[in-house]
N, C-alpha and C positions, 0 to 999 in steps of 0.2 A: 544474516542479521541476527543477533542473539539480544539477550533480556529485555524482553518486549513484553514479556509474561503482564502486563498490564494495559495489553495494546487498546482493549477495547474500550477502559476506562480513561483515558486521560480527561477529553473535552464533555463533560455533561451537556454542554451547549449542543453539541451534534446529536444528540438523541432523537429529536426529530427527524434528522437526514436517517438517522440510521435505521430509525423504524418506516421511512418510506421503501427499504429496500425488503422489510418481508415478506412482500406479496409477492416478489421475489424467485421467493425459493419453491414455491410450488412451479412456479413459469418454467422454472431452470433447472427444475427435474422432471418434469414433463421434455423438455428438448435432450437433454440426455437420454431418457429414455428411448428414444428414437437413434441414438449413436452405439456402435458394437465399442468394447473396452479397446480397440486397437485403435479408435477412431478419435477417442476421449485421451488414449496417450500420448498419439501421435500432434494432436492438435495444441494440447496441454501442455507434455513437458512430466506430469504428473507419472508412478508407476503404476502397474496393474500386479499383485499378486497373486501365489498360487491359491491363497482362502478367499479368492473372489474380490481382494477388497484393492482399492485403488491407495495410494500412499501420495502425498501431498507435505511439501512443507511450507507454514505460510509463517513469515515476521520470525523466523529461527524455532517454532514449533512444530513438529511432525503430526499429521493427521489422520486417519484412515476415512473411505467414502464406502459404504457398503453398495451393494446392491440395489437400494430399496432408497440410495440418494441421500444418506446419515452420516452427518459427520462426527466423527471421537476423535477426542484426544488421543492417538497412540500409544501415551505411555498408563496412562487408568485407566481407557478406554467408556470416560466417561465422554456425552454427550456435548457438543459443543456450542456455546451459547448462540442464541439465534444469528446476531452480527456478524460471528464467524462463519456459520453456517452458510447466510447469504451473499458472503464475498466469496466463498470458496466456490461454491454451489456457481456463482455468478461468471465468475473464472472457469471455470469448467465448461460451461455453457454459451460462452461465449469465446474462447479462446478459438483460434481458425488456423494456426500455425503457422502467420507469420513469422518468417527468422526475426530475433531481436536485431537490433544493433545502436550501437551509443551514439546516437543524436537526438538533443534535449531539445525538447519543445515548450510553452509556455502551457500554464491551464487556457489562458485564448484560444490557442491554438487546437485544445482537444473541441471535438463536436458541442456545439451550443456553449461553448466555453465562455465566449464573450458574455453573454448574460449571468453568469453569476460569477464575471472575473471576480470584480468587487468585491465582493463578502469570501471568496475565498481568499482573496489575498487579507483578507482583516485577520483569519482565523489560522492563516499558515505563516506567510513573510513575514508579517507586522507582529504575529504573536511570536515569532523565534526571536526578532530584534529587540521585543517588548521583554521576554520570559530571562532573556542574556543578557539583559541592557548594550546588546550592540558589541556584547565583547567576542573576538574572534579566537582569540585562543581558549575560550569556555568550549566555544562551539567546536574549534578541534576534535579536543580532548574527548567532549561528548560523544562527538559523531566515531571516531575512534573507540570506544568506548562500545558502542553498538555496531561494531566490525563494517561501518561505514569503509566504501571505499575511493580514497584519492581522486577527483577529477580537475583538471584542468580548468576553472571557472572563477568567476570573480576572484577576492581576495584569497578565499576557500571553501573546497566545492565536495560533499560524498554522495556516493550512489549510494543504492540500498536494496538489497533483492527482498522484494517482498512475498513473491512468489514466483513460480519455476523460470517464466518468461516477464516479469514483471518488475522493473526496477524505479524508483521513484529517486530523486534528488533533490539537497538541500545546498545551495550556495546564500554564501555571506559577501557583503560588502562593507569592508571600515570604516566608519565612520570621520568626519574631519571638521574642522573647524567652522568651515562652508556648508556641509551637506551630514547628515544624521545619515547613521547606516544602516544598511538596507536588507533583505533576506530575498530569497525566493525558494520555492517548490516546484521543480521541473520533473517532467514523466520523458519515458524512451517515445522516440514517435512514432512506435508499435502499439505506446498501451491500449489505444481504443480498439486495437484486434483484441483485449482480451480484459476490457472491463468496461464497463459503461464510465460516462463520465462523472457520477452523482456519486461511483462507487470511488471512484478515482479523489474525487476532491475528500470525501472522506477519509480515504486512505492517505492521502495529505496534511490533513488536518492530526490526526494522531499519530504521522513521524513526527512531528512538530512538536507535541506534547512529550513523545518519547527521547525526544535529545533536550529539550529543557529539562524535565525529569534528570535525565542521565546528568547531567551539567552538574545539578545539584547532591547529586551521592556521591 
């Protein structure tokens, strides 16, 4: 998935979510710690380098993880904002190495999903139909646009690697005379091997913003 370089800004509204997941990243370098690099590769997906440092590409950006659980930007090697930090960090420390494979599940369907189906679906489905006004050839282009790939699903459907073992999906439905059309946000039903579900619906919520964005350049 490439020009995301915005990932973490789209929704201001998520702020909250996003700062529940700080406390986070000490948890989840703390349980690292307790894992050897062969344990965190094999589990992950992610590589381990000869300078010690783990290699990671999250939303089409390349990351390094030192030793000491810090995440940079690969290519400055500057520091990387806490949000990224904490999904990376969170992926890492929870990933278990289950094999992927392409069967789409709903957010329901992830752990405690039902209770905040609701508000997700306001801030992912309803904002992609809202952001496009429902048009499906916008959404093509966009999701094409962000090396989305082709699935099989409603009118039309892309994957999206967001990270090594972690892929999230957006399907459309066209709208008709009858019935307003319709969006969803599907994850592989691996993801909860390798993100919690608060980190998950977040990461939902800013493919969302990232293919309306896209829509509109």
């Amino acid at each position: 998935m490439k020009n995301l370089d915005q990932f973490t800004a789209t929704f201001p509204t998520t702020q909250q979510r996003m700062d529940k997941l700080v406390p986070r990243i000490e948890e989840a370098r703390s349980r690292l710690s307790a894992l050897t690099p062969e344990e965190i590769v094999e589990r992950s997906g992610c590589t381990f380098e000869g300078d010690g440092r783990y290699r990671l590409e999250f939303a089409g950006r390349m990351y390094t993880i030192d030793q000491s659980f810090t995440v940079r930007r690969a290519d400055t090697g500057d520091e990387a904002p806490t949000f990224i930090q904490s999904i990376i960090l969170m992926y890492l420390a929870t990933a278990d190495g289950t094999p992927p494979f392409a069967h789409w599940i709903s957010f329901h369907e992830l752990p405690d999903g039902q209770f905040y189906e609701q508000a997700f679906r306001g801030y992912s489905g309803e904002e992609l139909v809202r952001g496009l006004q429902g048009d499906v050839e916008a959404f093509q282009r966009a999701s094409l646009k962000l090396n989305g790939e082709s699935i099989g699903l409603g009118d039309a459907a892309f994957a999206f690697r967001i990270l090594p073992r972690l892929r999230l999906a957006a399907v459309m439905y066209a709208g008709d005379e009858d019935f307003p059309a319709q969006a969803r946000v599907l994850f592989e039903a691996t993801a909860p091997h390798y993100l919690s579900t608060d980190g998950l619906a977040i990461l939902g919520g800013q493919l969302v913003g990232q293919i309306v964005k896209a829509a509109k350049t």
